[in-house]
N, C-alpha and C positions, 0 to 999 in steps of 0.2 A: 698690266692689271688683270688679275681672273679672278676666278669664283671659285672654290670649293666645289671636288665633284671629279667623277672620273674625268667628265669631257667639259673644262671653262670655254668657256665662250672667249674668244678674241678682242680684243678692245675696238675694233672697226665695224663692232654690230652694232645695228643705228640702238640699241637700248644699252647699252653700254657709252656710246658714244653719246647720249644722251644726258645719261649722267652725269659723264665729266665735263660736259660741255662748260658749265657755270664756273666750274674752274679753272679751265684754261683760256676762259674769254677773261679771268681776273688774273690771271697770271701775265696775257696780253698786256691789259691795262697796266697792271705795277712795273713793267717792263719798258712801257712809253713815259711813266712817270718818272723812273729813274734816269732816262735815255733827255728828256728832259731837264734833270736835277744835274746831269755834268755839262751839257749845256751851256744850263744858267753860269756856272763855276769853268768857262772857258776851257772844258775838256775835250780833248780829240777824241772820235770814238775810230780803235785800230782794230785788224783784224789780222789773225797771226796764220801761222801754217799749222794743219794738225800732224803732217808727220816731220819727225827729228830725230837727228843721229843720235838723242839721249832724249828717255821721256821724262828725267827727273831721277836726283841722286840719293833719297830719302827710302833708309830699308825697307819700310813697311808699306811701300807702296806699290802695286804691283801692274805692269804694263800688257798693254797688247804690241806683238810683234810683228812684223812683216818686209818682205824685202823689195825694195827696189829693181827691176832689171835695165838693161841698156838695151838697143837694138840688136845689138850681138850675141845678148843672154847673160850678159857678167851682171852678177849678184853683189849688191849693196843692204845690209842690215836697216833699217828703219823702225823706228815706234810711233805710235800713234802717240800724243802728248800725255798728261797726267794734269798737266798746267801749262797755258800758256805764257809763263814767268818768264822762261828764260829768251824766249823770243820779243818778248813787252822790255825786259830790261837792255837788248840790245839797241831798241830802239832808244832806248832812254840813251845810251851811249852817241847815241846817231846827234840826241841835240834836242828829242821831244821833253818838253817840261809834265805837260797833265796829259796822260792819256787812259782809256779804258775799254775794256773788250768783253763783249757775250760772247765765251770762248764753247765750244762745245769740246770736251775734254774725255777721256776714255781710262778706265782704271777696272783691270782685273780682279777677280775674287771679290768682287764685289755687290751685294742684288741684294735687297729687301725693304723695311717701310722707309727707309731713310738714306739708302742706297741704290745706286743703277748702275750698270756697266761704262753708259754714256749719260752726261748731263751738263749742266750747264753752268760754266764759272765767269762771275764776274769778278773781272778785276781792275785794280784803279791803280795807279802811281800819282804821286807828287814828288817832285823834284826843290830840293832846299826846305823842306817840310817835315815836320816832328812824326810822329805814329802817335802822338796826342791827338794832331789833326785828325787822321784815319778813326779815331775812337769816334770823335764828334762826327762823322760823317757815316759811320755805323746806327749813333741815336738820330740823326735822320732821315737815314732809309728804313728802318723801321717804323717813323712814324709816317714817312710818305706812304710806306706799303698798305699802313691801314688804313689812312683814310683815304684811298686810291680807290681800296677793295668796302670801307663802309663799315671794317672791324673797329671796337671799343677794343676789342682783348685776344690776343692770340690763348690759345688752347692748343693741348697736346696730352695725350697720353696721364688725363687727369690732372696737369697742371695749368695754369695759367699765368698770363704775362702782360703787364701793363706796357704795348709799346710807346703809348705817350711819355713814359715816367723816366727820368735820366736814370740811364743804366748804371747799377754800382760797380765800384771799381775794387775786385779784389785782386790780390797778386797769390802765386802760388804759396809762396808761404804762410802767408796769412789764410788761406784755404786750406793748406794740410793742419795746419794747429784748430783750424776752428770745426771742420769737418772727420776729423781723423784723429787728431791728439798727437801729431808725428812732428817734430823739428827737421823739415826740410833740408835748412841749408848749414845747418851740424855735418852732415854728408858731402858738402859740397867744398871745396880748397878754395885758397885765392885765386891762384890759377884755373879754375875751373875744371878740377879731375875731380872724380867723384869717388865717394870711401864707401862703397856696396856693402861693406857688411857692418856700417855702422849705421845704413839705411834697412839691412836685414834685421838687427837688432831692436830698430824701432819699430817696424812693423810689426816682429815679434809680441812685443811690449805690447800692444793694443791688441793684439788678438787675432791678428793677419797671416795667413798661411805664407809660409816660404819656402821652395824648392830650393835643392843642390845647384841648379842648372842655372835659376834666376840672376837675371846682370842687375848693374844698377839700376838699367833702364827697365827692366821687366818689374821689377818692384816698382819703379814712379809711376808705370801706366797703372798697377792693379789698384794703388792708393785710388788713381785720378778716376776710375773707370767706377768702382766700389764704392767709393768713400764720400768722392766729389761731386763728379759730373751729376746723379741724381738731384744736389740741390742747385744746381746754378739754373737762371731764369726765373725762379720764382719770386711771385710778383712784380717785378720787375727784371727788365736786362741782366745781364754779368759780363762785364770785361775783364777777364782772369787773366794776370799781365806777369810781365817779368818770369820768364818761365828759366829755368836752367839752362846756361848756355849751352851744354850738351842735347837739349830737347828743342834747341831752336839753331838749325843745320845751317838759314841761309840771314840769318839776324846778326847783325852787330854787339858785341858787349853794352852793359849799360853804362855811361856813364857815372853812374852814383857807386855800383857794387859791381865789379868785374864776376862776379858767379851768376849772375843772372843776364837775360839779353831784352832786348827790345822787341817783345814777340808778346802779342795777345791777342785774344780768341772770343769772340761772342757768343754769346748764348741765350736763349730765350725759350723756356719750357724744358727745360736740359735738354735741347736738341742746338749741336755746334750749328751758328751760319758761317761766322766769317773768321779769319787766318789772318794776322797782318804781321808786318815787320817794320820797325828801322832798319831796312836794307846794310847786309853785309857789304864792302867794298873791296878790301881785302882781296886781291885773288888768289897769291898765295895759302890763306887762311880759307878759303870756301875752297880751293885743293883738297887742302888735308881735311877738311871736315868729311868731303864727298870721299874721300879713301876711307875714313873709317865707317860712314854711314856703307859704303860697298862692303867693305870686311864683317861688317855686322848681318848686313843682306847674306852674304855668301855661306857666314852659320849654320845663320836660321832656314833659310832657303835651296841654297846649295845654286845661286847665280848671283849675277851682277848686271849692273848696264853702263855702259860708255861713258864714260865724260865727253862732256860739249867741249873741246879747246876754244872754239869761235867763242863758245858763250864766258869763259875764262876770258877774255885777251877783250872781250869787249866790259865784262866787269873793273878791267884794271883803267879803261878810263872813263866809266861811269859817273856822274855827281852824283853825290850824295843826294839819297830819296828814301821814302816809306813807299810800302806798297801794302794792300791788303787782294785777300780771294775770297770772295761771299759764295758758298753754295745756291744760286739763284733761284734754285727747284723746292729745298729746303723754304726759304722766304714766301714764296709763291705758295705753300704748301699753306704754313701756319697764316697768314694773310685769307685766304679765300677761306678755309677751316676744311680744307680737305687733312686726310690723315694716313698717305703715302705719296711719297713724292711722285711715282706714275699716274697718279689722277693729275697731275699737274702737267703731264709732259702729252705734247699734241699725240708724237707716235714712240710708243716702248718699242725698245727694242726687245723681240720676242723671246720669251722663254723656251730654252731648250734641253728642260731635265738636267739643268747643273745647280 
């Protein structure tokens, strides 16, 4: 957190620390409340490892790196996590049914009101369980968080949010038509390949820049990013669901419509809290998924990062589960009514002119 001005003051000066204080004693609180709420719901609470041979195989997400040494000096690659997913679903392999973790998690190129380099991911599995479940247990950790912290209504950035009010449930297509005017999944095969330039063409049509360069995927974010995300959370919740199987790397197909997967996203103020899945099982299929999510890194980027084998060979005998990741700092954020997530975090980590 700083202040405008050649020289900010540091977040550890007692007037500073002053201020934030009221929201990370409420961020405390919602954090015992929920730690309570799995609990009640016979959860284990697990705690994983922050570094791994793969911090996560999704392009756009970007890690911090660093190496292991031996007594001898041999050099071992390591990341700091992104998620601790893939460590939480080995367990799940192991034979854990309900588990859930305050994961403190690390992601580059990342910093600002709704960003941190470090922060904090909560996450839950269910074992033999829908991602319907996971939905209902999103509308009540939002309303545990308020009345924890004594909010009627979360606020952000001039919107507002009834977290009492059951969150509506839109799916992407029903969100590009209603927000955008675009037909979705006209672009989308039964197999789930995607026809980019009959999503170029749409986007055209309504009035949406398109680049040479843009893939199919760069087009569905600019919709999602311009078109949509602004209205979701108002007045109430958004569970924007069934996303494209190509935009959901570690989700299963959906039963109903093989183009879409079991993958949806909360929102409240159009600011994302929480990521869930019907868990992919598949390990062949989350293979090839994580080869093209690398191939698309390596584009855009010009790197890649590892695949987990262990986390493969323990996906192949996984039960089937959902799982979701709540941004916790996010929640804690619109909860107290503070309006960057480092008011909420005990200690930032410091800024250093990037």
């Amino acid at each position: 957190m700083t202040r405008t001005g050649a020289s900010p003051s540091p977040w550890w000066t007692k007037s500073l620390h002053a201020d934030r204080r009221p929201f990370l004693i409420g961020r405390n609180r919602v954090q015992a409340a929920l730690r309570s709420f799995f609990a009640t719901a016979a959860f284990i609470e697990v705690d994983t490892a922050a570094l791994q041979i793969s911090p996560g195989n999704e392009a756009h997400l970007h890690a911090f790196a660093t190496q292991a040494l031996s007594i001898d000096g041999r050099a071992a690659s390591l990341y700091l996590h992104t998620s601790p997913e893939f460590a939480a679903k080995k367990l799940l392999a192991a034979g854990e049914e309900r588990i859930f973790t305050f994961a403190h998690v690390y992601r580059n190129r990342e910093r600002g009101p709704l960003h941190h380099p470090e922060f904090t991911m909560l996450e839950w599995y269910r074992v033999g369980e829908t991602y319907e479940t996971l939905m209902a247990d999103c509308a009540d950790m939002l309303k545990l968080a308020a009345e924890t912290t004594g909010t009627r209504s979360f606020t952000y950035r001039g919107m507002d949010c009834d977290p009492f009010a059951e969150p509506e449930r839109v799916t992407l297509a029903e969100a590009f038509e209603r927000f955008a005017g675009i037909d979705l999944l006209s672009s989308i095969a039964e197999n789930g390949e995607n026809d980019r330039e009959r999503l170029a063409a749409e986007l055209q049509r309504v009035g949406l820049r398109v680049s040479d360069d843009d893939s199919w995927a760069d087009l569905f974010s600019k919709v999602l990013v311009d078109r949509i995300e602004p209205h979701l959370g108002r007045g109430q919740a958004t569970i924007l669901c069934e996303y494209p199987v190509s935009e959901a790397a570690l989700a299963r197909p959906s039963r109903q419509d093989p183009r879409v997967a079991e993958r949806f996203e909360l929102y409240a103020c159009g600011v994302e809290l929480a990521n869930a899945f019907g868990e992919l099982t598949d390990a062949g299929e989350q293979r090839r998924r994580f080869e093209i999510e690398m191939a698309e890194k390596a584009r855009i980027y010009g790197e890649t990062y590892p695949i987990d084998e262990d986390f493969l060979a323990a996906l192949a005998v996984m039960p089937e589960a959902s799982g979701a990741a709540l941004g916790f700092d996010r929640l804690a954020m619109l909860a107290t009514g503070a309006t960057r997530v480092d008011q909420v975090m005990w200690a930032p980590v410091a800024e250093t002119g990037w």
